[in-house]
C-alpha positions as CSV (number, residue, x, y, z in Angstrom):
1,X,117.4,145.9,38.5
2,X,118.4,143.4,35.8
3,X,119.6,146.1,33.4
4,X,121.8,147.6,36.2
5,X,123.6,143.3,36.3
6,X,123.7,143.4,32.8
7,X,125.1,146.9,32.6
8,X,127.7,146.1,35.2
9,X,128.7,142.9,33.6
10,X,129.3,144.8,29.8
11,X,131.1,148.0,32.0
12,X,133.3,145.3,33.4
13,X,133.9,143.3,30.4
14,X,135.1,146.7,28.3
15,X,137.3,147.4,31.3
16,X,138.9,143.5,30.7
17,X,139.2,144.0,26.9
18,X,141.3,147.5,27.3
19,X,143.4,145.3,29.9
20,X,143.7,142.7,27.4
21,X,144.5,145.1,24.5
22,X,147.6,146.6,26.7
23,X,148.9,142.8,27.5
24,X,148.5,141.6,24.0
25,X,150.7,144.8,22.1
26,X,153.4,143.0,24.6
27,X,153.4,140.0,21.6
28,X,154.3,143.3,18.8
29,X,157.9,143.7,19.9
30,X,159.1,140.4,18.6
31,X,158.3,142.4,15.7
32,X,159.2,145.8,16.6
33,X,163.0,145.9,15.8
34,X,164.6,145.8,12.0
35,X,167.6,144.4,11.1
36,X,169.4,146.8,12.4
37,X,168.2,147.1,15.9
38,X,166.0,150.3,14.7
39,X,162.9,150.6,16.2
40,X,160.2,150.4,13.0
41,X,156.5,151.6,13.3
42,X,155.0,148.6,14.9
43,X,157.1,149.1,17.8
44,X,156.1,152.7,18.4
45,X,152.3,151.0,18.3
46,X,153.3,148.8,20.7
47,X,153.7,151.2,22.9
48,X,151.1,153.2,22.2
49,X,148.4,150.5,22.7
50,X,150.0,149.4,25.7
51,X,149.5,152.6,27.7
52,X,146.1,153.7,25.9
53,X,145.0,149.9,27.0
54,X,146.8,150.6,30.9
55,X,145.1,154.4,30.7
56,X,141.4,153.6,29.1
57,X,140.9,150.6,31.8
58,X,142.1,152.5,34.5
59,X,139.4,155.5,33.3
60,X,136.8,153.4,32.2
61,X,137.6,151.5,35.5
62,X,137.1,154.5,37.9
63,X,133.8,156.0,35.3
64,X,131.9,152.8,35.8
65,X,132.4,151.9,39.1
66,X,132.9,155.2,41.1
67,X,129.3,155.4,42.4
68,X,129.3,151.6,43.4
69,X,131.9,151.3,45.6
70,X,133.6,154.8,47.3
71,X,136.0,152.7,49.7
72,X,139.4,151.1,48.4
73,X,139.8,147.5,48.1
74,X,142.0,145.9,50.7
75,X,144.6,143.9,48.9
76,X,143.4,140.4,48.6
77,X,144.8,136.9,46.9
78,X,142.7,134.1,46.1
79,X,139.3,135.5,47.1
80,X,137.0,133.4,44.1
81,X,137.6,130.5,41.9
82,X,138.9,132.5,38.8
83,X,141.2,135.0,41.3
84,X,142.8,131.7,42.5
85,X,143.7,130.9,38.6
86,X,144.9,134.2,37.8
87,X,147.2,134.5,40.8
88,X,148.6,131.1,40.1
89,X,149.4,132.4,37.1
90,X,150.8,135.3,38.1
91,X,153.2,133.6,40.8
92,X,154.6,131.1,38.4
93,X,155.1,133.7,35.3
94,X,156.9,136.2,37.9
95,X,159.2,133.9,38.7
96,X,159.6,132.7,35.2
97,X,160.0,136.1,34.2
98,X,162.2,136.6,36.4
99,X,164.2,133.9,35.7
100,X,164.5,134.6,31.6
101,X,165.8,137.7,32.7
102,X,168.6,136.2,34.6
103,X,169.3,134.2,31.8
104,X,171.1,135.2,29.0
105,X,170.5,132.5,26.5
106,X,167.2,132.9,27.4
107,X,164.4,132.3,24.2
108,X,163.2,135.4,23.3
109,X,159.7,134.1,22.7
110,X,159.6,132.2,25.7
111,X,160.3,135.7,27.5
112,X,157.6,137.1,25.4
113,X,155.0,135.1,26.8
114,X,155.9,135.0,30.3
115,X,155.6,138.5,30.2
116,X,152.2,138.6,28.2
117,X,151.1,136.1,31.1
118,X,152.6,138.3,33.9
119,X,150.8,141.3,32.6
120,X,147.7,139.3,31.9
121,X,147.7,137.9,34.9
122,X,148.3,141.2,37.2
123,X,145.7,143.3,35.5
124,X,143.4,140.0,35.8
125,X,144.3,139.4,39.6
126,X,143.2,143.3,40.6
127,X,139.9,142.8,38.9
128,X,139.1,139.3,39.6
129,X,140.2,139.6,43.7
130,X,137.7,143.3,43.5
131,X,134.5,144.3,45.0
132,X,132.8,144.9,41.4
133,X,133.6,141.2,40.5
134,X,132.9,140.0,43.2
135,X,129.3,141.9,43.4
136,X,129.0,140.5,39.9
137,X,129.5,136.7,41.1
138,X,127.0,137.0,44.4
139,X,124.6,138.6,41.6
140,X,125.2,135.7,39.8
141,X,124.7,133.3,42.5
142,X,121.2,135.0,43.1
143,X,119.8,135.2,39.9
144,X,120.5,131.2,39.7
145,X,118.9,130.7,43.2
146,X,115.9,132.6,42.3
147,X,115.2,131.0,38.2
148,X,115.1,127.8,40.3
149,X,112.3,128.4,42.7
């Protein structure tokens, strides 16, 4: 039983690091253009490890956790403490987002991050509001109850 927790936990963590992988190639088009408004290499990689990142969590996603849970999730906000963080996060960096879009003078770097964050924060607000993490906190909660007695 506490190989399947553990298992789950490391399943779920690779799933977060392709996520995080696919938000952080965002930060590579600062770089991506050349004086000329070319794109170079890096940009190309950009895009590359942004949908490998999207593709290889959504696999690994569905691999690991098809047997656990066969039902969809119903859409949920706020459902645990870390869900209420990332969906803070993703409210305020939509509407910034949205706003530096609307802006034309806008800081390119500030744009940059507000989209890192709004990425970060959506992949992060369907895994953290799920049934896996959520199994993964209860089990959590249990293990703690019982090294106590």
């Amino acid at each position: 039983m506490r190989r399947r927790k553990r298992n789950r936990k490391k399943a779920f963590m690779l799933v977060y690091i392709q996520f995080l992988i696919s938000a952080a190639s965002v930060w590579m088009v600062l770089v991506a253009f050349d004086s000329e408004g070319n794109m170079n290499p890096l940009g190309y990689a950009a895009g590359v490890l942004f949908w490998l990142g999207i593709l290889g969590g959504v696999i690994s996603y569905i691999i690991f956790f098809r047997r656990t849970f066969r039902k969809p999730n119903v859409l949920k906000f706020f459902s645990n403490k870390p869900a209420v963080i990332a969906d803070i996060v993703f409210i305020i960096s939509l509407a910034a987002t949205i706003f530096l879009v609307c802006t034309n003078s806008a800081n390119q770097i500030a744009a940059v991050m507000f989209v890192f964050l709004l990425v970060l924060s959506l992949y992060s607000h369907f895994l953290l509001n799920g049934k896996i993490f959520t199994a993964i906190l209860i089990e959590n909660k249990k293990g703690k109850g019982d090294s106590r007695k």
